[in-house]
Structures are given as structure tokens and as C-alpha cells.
py3Dmol code that shows the C-alpha trace and the ligand (Angstrom):
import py3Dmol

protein = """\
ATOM      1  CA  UNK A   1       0.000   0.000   0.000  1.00  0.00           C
ATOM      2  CA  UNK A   2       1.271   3.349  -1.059  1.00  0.00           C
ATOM      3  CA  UNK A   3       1.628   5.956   1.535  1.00  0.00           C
ATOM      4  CA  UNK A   4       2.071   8.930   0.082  1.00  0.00           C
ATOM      5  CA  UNK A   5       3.919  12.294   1.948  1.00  0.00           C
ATOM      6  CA  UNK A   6       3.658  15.693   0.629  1.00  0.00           C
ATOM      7  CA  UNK A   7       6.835  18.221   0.607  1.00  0.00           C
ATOM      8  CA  UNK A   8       5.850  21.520  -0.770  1.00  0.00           C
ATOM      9  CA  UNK A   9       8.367  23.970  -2.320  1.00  0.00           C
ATOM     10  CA  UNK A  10       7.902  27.301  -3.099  1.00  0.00           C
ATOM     11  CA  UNK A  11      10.601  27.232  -6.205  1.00  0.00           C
ATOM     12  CA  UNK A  12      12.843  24.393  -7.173  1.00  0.00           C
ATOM     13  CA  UNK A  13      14.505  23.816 -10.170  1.00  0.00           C
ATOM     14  CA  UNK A  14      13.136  20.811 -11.039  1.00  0.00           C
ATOM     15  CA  UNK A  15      10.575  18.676  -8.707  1.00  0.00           C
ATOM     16  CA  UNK A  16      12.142  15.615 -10.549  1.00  0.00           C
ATOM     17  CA  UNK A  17      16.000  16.298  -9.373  1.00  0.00           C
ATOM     18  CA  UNK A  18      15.035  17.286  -5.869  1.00  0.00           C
ATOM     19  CA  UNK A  19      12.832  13.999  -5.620  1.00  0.00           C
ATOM     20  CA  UNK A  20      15.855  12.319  -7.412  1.00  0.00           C
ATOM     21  CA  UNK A  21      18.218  13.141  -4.614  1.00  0.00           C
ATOM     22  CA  UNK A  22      16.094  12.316  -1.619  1.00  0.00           C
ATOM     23  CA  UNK A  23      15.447   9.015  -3.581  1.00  0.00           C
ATOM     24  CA  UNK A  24      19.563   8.445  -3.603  1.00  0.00           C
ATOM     25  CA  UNK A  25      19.405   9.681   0.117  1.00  0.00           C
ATOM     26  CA  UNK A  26      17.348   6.719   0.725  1.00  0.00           C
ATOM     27  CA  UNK A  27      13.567   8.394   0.807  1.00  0.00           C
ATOM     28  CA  UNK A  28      10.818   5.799   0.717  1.00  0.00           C
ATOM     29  CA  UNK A  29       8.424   5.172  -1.779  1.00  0.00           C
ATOM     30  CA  UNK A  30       5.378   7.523  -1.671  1.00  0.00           C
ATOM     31  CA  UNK A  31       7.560  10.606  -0.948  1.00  0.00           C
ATOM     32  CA  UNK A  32       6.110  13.434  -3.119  1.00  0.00           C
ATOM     33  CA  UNK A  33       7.745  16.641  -3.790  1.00  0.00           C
ATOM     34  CA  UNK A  34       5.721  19.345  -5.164  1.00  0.00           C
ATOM     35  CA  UNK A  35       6.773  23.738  -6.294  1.00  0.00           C
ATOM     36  CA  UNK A  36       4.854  26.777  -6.728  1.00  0.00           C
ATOM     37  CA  UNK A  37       7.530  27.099  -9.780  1.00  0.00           C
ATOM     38  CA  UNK A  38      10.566  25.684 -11.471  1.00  0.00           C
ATOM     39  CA  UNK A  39      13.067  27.313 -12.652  1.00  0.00           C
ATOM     40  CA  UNK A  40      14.802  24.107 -15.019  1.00  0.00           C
ATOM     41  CA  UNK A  41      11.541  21.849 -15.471  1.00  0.00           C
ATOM     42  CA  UNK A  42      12.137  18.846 -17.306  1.00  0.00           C
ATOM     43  CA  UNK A  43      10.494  17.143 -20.482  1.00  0.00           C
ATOM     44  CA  UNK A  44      10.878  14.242 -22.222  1.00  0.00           C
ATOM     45  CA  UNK A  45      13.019  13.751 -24.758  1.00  0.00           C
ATOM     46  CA  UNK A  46      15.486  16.518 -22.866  1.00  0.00           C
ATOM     47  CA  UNK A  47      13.117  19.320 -23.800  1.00  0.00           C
ATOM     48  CA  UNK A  48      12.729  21.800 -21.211  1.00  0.00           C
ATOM     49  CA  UNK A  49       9.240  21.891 -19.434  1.00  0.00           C
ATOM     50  CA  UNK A  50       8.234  25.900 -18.447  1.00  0.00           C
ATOM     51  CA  UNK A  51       7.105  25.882 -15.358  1.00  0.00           C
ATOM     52  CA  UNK A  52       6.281  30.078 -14.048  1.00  0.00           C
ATOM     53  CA  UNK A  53       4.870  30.531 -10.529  1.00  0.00           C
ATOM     54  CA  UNK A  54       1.518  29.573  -9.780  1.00  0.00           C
ATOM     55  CA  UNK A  55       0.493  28.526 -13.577  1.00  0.00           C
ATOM     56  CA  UNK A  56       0.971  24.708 -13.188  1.00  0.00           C
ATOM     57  CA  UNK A  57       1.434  21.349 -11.018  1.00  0.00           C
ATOM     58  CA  UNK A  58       4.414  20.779 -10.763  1.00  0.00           C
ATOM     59  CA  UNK A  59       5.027  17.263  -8.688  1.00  0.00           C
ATOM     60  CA  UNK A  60       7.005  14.146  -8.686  1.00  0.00           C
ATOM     61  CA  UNK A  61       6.642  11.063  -6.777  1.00  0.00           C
ATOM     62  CA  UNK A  62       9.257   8.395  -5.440  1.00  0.00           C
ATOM     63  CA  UNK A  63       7.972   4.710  -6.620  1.00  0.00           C
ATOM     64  CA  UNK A  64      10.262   1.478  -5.409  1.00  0.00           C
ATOM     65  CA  UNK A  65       8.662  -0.925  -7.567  1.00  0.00           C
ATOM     66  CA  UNK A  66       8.977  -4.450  -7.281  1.00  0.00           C
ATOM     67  CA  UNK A  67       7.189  -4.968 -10.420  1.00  0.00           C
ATOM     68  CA  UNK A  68       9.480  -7.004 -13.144  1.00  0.00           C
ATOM     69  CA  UNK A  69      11.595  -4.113 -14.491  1.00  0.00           C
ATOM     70  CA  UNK A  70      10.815  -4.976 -17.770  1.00  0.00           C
ATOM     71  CA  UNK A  71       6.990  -4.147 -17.218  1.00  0.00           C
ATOM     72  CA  UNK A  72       8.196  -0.335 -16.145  1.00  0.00           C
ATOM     73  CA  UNK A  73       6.850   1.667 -18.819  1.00  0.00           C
ATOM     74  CA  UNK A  74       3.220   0.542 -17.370  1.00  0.00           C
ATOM     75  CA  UNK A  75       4.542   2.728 -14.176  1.00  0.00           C
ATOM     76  CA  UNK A  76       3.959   5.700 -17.032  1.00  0.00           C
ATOM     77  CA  UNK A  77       0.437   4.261 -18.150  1.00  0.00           C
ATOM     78  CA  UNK A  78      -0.539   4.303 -14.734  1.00  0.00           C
ATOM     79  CA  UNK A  79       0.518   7.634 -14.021  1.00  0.00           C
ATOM     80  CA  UNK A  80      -1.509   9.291 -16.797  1.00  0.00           C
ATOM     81  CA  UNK A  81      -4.294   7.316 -15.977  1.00  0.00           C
ATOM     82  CA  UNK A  82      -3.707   8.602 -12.380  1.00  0.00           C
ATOM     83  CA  UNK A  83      -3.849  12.096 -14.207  1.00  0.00           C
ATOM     84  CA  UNK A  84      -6.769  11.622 -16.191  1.00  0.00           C
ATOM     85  CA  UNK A  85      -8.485   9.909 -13.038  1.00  0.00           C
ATOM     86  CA  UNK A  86      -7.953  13.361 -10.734  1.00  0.00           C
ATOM     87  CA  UNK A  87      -8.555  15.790 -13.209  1.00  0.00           C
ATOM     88  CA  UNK A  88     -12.199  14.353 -14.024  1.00  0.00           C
ATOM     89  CA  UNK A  89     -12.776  13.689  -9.659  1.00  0.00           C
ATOM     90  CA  UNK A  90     -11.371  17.582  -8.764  1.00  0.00           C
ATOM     91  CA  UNK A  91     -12.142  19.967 -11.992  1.00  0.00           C
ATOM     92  CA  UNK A  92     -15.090  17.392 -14.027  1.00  0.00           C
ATOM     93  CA  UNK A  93     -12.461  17.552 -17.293  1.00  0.00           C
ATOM     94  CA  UNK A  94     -12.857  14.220 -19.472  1.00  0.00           C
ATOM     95  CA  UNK A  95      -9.474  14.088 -21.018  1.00  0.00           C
ATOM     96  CA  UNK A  96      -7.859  11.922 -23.729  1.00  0.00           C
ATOM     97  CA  UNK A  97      -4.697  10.055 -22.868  1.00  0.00           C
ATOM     98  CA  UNK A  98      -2.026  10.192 -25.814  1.00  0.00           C
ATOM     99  CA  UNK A  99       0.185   7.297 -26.050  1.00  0.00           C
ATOM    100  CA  UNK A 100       2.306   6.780 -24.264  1.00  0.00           C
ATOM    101  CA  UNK A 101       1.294   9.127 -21.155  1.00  0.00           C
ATOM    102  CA  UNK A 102       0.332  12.831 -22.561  1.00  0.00           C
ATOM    103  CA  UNK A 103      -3.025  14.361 -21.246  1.00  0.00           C
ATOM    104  CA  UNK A 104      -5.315  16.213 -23.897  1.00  0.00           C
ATOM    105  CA  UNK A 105      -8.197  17.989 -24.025  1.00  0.00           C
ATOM    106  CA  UNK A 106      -9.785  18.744 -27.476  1.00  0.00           C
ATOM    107  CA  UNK A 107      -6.360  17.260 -29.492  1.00  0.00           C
ATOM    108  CA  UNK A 108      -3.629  20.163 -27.556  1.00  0.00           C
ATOM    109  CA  UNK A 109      -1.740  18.961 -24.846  1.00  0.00           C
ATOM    110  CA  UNK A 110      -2.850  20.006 -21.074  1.00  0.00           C
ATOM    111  CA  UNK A 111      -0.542  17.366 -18.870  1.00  0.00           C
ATOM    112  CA  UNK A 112       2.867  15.749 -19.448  1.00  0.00           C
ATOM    113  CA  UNK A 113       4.646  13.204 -17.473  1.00  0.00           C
ATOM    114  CA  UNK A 114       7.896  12.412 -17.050  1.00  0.00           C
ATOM    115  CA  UNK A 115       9.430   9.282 -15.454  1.00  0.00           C
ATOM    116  CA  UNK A 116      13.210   8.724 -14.488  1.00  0.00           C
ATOM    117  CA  UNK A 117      15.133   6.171 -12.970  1.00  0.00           C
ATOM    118  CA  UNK A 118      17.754   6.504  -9.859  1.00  0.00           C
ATOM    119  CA  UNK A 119      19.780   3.843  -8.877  1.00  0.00           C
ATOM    120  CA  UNK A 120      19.786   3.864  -4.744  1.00  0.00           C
ATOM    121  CA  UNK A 121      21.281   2.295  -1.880  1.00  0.00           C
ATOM    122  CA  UNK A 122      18.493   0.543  -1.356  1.00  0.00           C
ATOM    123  CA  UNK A 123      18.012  -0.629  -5.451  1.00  0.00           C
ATOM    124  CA  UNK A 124      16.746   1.459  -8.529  1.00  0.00           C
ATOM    125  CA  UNK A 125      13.440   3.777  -7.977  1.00  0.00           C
ATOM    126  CA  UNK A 126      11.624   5.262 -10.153  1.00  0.00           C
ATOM    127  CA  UNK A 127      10.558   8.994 -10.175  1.00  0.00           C
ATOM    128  CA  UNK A 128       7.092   9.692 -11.610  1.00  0.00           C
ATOM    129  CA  UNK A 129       6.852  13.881 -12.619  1.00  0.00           C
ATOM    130  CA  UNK A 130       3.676  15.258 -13.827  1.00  0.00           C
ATOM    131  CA  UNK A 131       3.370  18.531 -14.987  1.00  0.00           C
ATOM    132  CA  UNK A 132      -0.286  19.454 -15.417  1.00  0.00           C
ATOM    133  CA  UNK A 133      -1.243  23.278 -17.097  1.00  0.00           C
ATOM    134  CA  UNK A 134      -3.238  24.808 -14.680  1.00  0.00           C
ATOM    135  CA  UNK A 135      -3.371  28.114 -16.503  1.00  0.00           C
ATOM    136  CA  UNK A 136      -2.913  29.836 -19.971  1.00  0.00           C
ATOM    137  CA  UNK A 137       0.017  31.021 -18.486  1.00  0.00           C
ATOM    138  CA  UNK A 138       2.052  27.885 -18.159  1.00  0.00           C
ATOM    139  CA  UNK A 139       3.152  28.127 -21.415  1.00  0.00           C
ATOM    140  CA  UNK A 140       4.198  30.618 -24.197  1.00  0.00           C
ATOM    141  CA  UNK A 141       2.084  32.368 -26.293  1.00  0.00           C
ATOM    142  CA  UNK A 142       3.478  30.627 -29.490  1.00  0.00           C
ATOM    143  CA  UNK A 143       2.212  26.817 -28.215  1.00  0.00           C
ATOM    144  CA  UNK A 144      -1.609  28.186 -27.864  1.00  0.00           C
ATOM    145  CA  UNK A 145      -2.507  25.401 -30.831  1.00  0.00           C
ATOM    146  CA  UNK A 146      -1.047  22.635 -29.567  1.00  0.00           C
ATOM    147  CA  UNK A 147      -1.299  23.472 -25.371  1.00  0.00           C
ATOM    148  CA  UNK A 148      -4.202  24.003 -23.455  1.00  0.00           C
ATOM    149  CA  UNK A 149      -4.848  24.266 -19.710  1.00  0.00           C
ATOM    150  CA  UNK A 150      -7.220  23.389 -17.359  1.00  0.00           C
ATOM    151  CA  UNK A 151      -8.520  26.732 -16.914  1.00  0.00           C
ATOM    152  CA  UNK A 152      -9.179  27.342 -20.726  1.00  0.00           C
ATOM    153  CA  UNK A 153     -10.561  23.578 -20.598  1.00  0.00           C
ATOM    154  CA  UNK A 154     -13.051  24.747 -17.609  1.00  0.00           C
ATOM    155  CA  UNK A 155     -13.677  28.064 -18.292  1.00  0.00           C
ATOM    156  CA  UNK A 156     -12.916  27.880 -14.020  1.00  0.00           C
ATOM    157  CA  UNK A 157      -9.681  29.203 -11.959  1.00  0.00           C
ATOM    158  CA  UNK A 158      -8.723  25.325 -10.692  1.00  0.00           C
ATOM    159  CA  UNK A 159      -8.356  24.646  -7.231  1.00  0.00           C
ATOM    160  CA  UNK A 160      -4.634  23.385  -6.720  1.00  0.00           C
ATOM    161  CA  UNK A 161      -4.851  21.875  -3.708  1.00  0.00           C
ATOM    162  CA  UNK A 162      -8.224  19.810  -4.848  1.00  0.00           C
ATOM    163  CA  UNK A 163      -6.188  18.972  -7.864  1.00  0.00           C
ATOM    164  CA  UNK A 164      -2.910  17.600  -6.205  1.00  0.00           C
ATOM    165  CA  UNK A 165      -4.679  15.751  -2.987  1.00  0.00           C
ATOM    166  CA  UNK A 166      -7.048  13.705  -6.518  1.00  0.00           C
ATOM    167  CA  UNK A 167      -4.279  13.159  -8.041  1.00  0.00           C
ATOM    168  CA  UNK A 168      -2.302  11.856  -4.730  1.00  0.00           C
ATOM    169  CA  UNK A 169      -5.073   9.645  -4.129  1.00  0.00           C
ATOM    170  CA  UNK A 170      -5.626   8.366  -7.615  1.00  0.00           C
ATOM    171  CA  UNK A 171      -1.723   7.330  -8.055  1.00  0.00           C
ATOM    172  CA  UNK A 172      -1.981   5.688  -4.550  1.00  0.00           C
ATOM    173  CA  UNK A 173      -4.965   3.695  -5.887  1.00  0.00           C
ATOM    174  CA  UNK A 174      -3.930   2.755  -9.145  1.00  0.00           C
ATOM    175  CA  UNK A 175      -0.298   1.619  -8.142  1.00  0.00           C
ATOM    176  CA  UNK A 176      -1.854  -0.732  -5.607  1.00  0.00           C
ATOM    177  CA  UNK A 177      -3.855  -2.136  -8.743  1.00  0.00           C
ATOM    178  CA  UNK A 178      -0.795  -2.524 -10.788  1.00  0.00           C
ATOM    179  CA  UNK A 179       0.968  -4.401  -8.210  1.00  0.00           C
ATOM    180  CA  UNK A 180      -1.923  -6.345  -7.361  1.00  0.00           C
ATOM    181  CA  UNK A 181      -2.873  -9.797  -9.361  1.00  0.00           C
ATOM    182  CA  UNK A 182      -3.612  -9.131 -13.006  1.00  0.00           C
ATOM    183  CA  UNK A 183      -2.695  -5.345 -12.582  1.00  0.00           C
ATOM    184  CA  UNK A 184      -0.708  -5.254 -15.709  1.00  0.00           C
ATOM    185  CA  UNK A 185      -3.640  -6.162 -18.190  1.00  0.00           C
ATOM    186  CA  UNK A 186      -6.000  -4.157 -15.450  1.00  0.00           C
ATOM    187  CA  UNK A 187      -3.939  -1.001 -16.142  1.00  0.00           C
ATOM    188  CA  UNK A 188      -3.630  -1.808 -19.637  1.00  0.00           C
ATOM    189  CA  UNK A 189      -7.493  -1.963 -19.944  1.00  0.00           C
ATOM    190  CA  UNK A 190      -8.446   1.140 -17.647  1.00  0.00           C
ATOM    191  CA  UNK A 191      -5.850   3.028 -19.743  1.00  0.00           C
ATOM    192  CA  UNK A 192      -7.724   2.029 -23.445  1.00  0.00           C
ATOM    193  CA  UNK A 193     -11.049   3.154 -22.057  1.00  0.00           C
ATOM    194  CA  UNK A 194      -9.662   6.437 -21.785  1.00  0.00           C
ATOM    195  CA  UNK A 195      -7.569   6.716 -24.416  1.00  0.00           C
ATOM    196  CA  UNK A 196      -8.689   7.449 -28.053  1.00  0.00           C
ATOM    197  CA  UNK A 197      -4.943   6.289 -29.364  1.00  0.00           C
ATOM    198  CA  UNK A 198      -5.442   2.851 -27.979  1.00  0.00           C
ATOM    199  CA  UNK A 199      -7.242   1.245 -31.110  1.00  0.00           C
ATOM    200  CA  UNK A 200      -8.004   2.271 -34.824  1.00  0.00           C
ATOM    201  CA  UNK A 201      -6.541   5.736 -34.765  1.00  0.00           C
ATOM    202  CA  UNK A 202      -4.465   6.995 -37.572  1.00  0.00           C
ATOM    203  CA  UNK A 203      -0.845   7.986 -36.167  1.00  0.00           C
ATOM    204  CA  UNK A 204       2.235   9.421 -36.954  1.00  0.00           C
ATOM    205  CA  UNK A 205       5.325   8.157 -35.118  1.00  0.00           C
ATOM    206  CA  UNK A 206       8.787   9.796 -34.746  1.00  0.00           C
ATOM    207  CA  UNK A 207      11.539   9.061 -33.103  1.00  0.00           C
ATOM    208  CA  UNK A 208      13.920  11.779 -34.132  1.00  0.00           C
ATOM    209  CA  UNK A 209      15.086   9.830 -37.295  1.00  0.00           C
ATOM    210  CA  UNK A 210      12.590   8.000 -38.419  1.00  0.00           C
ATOM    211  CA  UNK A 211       8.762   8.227 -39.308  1.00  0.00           C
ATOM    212  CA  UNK A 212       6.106   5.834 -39.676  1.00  0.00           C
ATOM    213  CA  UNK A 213       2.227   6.290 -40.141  1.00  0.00           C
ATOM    214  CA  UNK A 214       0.059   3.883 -39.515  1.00  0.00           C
ATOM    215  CA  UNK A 215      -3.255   2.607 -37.404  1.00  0.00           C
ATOM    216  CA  UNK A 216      -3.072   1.656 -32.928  1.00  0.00           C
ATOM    217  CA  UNK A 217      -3.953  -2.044 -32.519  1.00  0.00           C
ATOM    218  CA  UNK A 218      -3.726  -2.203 -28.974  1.00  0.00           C
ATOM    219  CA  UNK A 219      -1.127  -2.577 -26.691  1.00  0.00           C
ATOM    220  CA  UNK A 220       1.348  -4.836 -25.651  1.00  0.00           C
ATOM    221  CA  UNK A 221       1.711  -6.334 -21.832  1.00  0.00           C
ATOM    222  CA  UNK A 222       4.310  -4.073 -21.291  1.00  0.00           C
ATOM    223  CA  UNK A 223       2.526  -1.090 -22.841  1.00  0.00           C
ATOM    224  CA  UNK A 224       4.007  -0.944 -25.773  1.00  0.00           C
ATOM    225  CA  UNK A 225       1.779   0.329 -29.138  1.00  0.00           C
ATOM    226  CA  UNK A 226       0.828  -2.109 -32.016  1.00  0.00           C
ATOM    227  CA  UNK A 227       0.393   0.218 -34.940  1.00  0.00           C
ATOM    228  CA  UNK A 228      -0.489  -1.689 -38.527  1.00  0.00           C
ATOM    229  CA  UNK A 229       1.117   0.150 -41.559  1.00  0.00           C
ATOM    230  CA  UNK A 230      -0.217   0.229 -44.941  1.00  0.00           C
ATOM    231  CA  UNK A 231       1.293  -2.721 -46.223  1.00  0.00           C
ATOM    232  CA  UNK A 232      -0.653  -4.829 -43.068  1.00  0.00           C
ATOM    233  CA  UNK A 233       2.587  -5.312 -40.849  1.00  0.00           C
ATOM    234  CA  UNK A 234       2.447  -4.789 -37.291  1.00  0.00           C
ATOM    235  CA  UNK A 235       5.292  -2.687 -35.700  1.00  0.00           C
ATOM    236  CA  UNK A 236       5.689  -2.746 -32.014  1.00  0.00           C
ATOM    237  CA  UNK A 237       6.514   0.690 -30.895  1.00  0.00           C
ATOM    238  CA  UNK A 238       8.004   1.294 -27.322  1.00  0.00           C
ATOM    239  CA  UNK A 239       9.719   4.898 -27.777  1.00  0.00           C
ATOM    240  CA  UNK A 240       8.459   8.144 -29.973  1.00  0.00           C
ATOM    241  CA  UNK A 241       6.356  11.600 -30.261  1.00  0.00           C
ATOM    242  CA  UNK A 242       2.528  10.297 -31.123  1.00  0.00           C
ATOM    243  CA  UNK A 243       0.695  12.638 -33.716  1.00  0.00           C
ATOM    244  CA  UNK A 244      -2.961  11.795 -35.046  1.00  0.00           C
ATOM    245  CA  UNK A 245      -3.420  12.069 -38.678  1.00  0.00           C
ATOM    246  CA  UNK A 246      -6.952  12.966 -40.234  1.00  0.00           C
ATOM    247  CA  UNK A 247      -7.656  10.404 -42.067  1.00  0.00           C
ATOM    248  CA  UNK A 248      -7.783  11.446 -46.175  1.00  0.00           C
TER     249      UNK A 248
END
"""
ligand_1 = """\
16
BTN
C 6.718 15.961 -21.172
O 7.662 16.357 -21.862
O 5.591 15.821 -21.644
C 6.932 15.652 -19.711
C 6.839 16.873 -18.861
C 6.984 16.583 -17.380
C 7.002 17.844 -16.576
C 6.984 17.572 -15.084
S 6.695 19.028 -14.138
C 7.109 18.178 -12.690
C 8.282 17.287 -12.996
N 9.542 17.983 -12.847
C 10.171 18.143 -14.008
O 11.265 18.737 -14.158
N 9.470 17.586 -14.998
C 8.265 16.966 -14.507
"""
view = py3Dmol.view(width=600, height=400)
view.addModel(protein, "pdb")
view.setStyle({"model": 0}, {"cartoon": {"style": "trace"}})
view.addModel(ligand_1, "xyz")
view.setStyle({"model": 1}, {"stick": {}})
view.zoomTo()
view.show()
């Protein structure tokens, strides 16, 4: 059972690092660290994540999991289901979940998450950050079509401490499902019904060098994406930016 504990920052550079080093420093699992701001936030893909005062979440938590390391990337899944999970309980926002773990509202991106590994004394944990746009401000002007935030989404100022105690609770109970019996396919299956990218969507997939279009078919049991090109092949994708392609 997860027991989650709350450290709140005014301004860090990065929620991720700090949680990072109290991880090597031999935290337990459940610590959370969350900022008013950061001043280096982190993306995937070593893009930087803006992060100004007051205009987003900004939180990591510590996981130890004893799950089979190579069924990880489900730690991801289960975050943005986490995600999707608090922001419908604390602000009544029905999101989409973008493979493999971005948050979107109306096609434009509203949460990201961020998971990085730290080898400890005590073995290798896992830090799960989330970065969730609580305002128009979060980002800059110039990513207004492809960002949105929960405020534009609502039409409502959000409530961040509603927000992050949902979201606590929601990552508490869906890691206890993952590591329960059958959580893999259970995660797997809770993610699909909430994700429009899980089956029959036309995709474009890039990893920096290469491209491939295609159509989801599902995922594997490590959460890895079946996408069938063209010429009826199935390619097993476990790395690369998602785009949705309107169909010709
Ligand atoms: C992405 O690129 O989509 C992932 C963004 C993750 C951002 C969050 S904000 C809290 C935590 N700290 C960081 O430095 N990054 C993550």
C-alpha cells in the first residue's frame, strides 16, 4: 500500500532532481515533492518543461517498484491514468490520454509526465513527474494550438490543492492495482477506455530519425503500441512523439 507524503516547495529547479536526490538519500516510496515554480523543469526527450509561478502542477513522486523491471513503462500508463483519473474527480475535465502518457483535451496537450530512474542504496526507484497546465500562463504564447490548460478547458480558476490531494489519491490507488494480481492487463485496460490512441486511430510516429504512419492495434503487456502500416505489418513501438493524422 502506497503511503504517500507531501513536501511543498515554493521554487525548485526541477521537482524531478530534488525527488531524485532524496530518492539516492534513501527516501521511501510515496515521498512526493511538489513547487509553486521551477526554474529548469524537465520534459521528455530533454526538452525543457516551463514551469512560471503559480500557472501549473508541478510534482514528482518516489515509486520502489517491485514490479518485473521490464513491465516499467506501465509505471507511465498508470501515471496518466492517475492524471486523467484526478482531473475528471477535482475539476469534471474528461481528457484523452495520448500514447504513451500525454493528457489532452480537445487534441492540444494540457498534462505531461515524465518518469526517471535513480539507482539507490536501497536498489533502482523510479521517479514519476507530472506537470499538469493549470493556466494559460504555463506556457508561451506561441504553443496556444497545440497546449491548453485546465482553466481554458473549464472556463474555471482550478483549485490546486483539490487537484494535487485527486491526483495523490488516484496514483496511490492505481499503483496498488498494478501491483496487485492481473494489474498489468487491469492497467492496460483502464488506460484504453480512456484513451482514443489505444485502437483504430491513424498515427504518426517519430523518433527523431525515423517516421512511420500507420493505425493503434492495442497494446502490448508491457505497454508498448501495435500500430499496422499500410502494407498490413504490425510494428511494435516502445519509444516516440505520437501525432494523429486525419484520415484522407
Ligand atoms: C513531457 O515532456 O511531456 C513531460 C513533462 C513533465 C514535466 C513535469 S513538471 C514536474 C516534474 N519535474 C520536471 O522537471 N518535470 C516533470
Amino acid at each position: 500500500m502506497l503511503r504517500p507524503q507531501i513536501l511543498h516547495f515554493d521554487s525548485l529547479p526541477s521537482t524531478n532532481l530534488e525527488a531524485a536526490k532524496r530518492a539516492a538519500d534513501g527516501a521511501a516510496e510515496g515521498l512526493c515533492v511538489v513547487a509553486g515554480e521551477q526554474t529548469a523543469g524537465r520534459g521528455r526527450r530533454q526538452r525543457q518543461w516551463v514551469s512560471p509561478l503559480g500557472a501549473g502542477l508541478y510534482f514528482s513522486i518516489i515509486l520502489r517498484p517491485q514490479l518485473d523491471q521490464s513491465l516499467w513503462p506501465l509505471l507511465t500508463l498508470m501515471a496518466a491514468l492517475a492524471a486523467h483519473d484526478a482531473l475528471l474527480a477535482a475539476c469534471s475535465l474528461e481528457t484523452d490520454i495520448k500514447w504513451p502518457n500525454d493528457i489532452l483535451v480537445d487534441e492540444k496537450k494540457l498534462c505531461g509526465i515524465l518518469a526517471e530512474t535513480v539507482d539507490t542504496p536501497s536498489g533502482r526507484a523510479v521517479i514519476v513527474g507530472i506537470g499538469i497546465n493549470l493556466t494559460q500562463n504555463a506556457f508561451p504564447p506561441e504553443l496556444e494550438t497545440m497546449a491548453t490548460s485546465v482553466e481554458a478547458a473549464t472556463s474555471a480558476r482550478p483549485e490546486l490543492a483539490n487537484l494535487l490531494e485527486a491526483l495523490v489519491r488516484e496514483l496511490a490507488t492505481h499503483y496498488d492495482v498494478l501491483n496487485g494480481p492481473g494489474g498489468n492487463a487491469e492497467i492496460i485496460r483502464r488506460w484504453c477506455m480512456h484513451s482514443s490512441y489505444c485502437e483504430g486511430k491513424l498515427i504518426r510516429v517519430t523518433d527523431g530519425s525515423e517516421t512511420l504512419v500507420g493505425t493503434t492495434r492495442g497494446l502490448e503487456r508491457d505497454g508498448a503500441l501495435r500500430v499496422e502500416t499500410d502494407d498490413a505489418e504490425i510494428k511494435v513501438l516502445r519509444a516516440g512523439d505520437v501525432s494523429s493524422v486525419r484520415p484522407r
